[in-house]
C-alpha positions as CSV (number, residue, x, y, z in Angstrom):
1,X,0.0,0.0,0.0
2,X,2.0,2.8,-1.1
3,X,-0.9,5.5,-1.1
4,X,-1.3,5.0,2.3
5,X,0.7,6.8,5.4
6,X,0.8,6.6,9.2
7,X,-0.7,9.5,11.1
8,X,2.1,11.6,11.5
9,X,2.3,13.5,14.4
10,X,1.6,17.2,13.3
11,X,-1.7,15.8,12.0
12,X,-3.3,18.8,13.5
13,X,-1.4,21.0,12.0
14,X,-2.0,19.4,8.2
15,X,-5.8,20.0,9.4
16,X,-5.5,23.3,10.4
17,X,-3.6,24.5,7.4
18,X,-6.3,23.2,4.6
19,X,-9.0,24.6,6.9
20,X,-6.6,28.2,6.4
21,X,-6.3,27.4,2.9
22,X,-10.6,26.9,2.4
23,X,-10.7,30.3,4.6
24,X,-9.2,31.6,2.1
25,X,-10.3,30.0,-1.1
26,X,-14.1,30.2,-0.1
27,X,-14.5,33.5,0.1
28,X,-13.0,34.0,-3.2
29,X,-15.2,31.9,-5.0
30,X,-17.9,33.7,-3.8
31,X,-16.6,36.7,-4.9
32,X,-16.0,35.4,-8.6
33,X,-19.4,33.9,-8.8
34,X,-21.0,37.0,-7.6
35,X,-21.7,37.2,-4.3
36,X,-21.4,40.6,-2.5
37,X,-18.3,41.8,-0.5
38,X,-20.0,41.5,3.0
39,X,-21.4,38.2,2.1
40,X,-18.0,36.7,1.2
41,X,-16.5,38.8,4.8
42,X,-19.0,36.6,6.7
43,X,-18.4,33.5,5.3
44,X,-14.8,34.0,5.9
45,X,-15.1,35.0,9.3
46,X,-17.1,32.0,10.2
47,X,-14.7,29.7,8.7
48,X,-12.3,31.2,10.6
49,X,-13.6,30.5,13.6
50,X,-14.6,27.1,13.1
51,X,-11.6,26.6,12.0
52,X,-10.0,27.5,15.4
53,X,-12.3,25.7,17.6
54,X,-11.5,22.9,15.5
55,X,-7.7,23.3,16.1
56,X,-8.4,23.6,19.9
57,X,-10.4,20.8,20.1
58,X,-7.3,18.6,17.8
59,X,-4.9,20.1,20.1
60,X,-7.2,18.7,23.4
61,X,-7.2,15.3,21.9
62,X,-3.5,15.0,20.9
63,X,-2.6,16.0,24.2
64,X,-4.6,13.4,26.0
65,X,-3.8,10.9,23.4
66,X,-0.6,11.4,24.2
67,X,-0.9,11.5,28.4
68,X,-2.8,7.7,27.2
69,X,-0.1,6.3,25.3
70,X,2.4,7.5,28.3
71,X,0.0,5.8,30.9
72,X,0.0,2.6,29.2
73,X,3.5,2.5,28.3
74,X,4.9,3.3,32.5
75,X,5.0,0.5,34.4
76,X,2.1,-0.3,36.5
77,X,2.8,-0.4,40.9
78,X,1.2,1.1,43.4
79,X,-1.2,-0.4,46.2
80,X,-3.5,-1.3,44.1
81,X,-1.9,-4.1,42.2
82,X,-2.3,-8.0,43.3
83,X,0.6,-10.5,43.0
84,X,-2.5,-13.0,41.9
85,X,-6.0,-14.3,42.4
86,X,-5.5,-15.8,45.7
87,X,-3.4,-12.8,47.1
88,X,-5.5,-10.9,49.5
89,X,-5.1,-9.4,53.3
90,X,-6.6,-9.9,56.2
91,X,-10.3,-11.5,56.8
92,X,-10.6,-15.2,58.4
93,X,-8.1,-18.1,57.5
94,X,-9.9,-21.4,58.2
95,X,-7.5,-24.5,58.4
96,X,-3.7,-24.4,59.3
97,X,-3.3,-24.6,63.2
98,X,-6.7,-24.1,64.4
99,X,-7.7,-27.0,67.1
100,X,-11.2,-28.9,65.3
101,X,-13.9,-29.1,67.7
């Protein structure tokens, strides 16, 4: 598969730079085709800011896709780990040295 590529890791930034390019390009299509001056402004503008909530939002999810992959990748140990099934503390033990009655 030669077409195809691994995310890289400035994905956000390939996003944000065709959503910058359509910001741009939109509004001068409209233009050609006939559509007033304010008309074209407006549509620009809200590109614009879709387009930054967009990059906020990629920039969010990078950053906690990477805190994930660095979670998963430490090694695990605390208090809350078990050595196995049968490992536990405390509670009654029945057998061993107890006298039967």
């Amino acid at each position: 598969m030669s077409g195809h590529r691994p995310p890289s890791e400035d994905s956000a930034t390939d996003v944000v730079r065709w959503a910058v390019f359509s910001c741009v390009l939109v509004p001068v299509v409209l233009l050609w085709y006939g559509s007033s001056l304010a008309g074209a402004a407006g549509t620009a503008l809200g590109l614009a800011a879709v387009t930054a909530v967009c990059r906020v939002l990629l920039r969010q999810s990078e950053r906690g896709a990477a805190r994930l992959l660095a979670e998963e990748s430490a090694p695990h140990r605390g208090r809350h780990h078990r050595a196995g099934t049968g490992a536990r503390r405390g509670g009654r033990h029945t057998g061993g040295n107890s006298p039967v009655a």
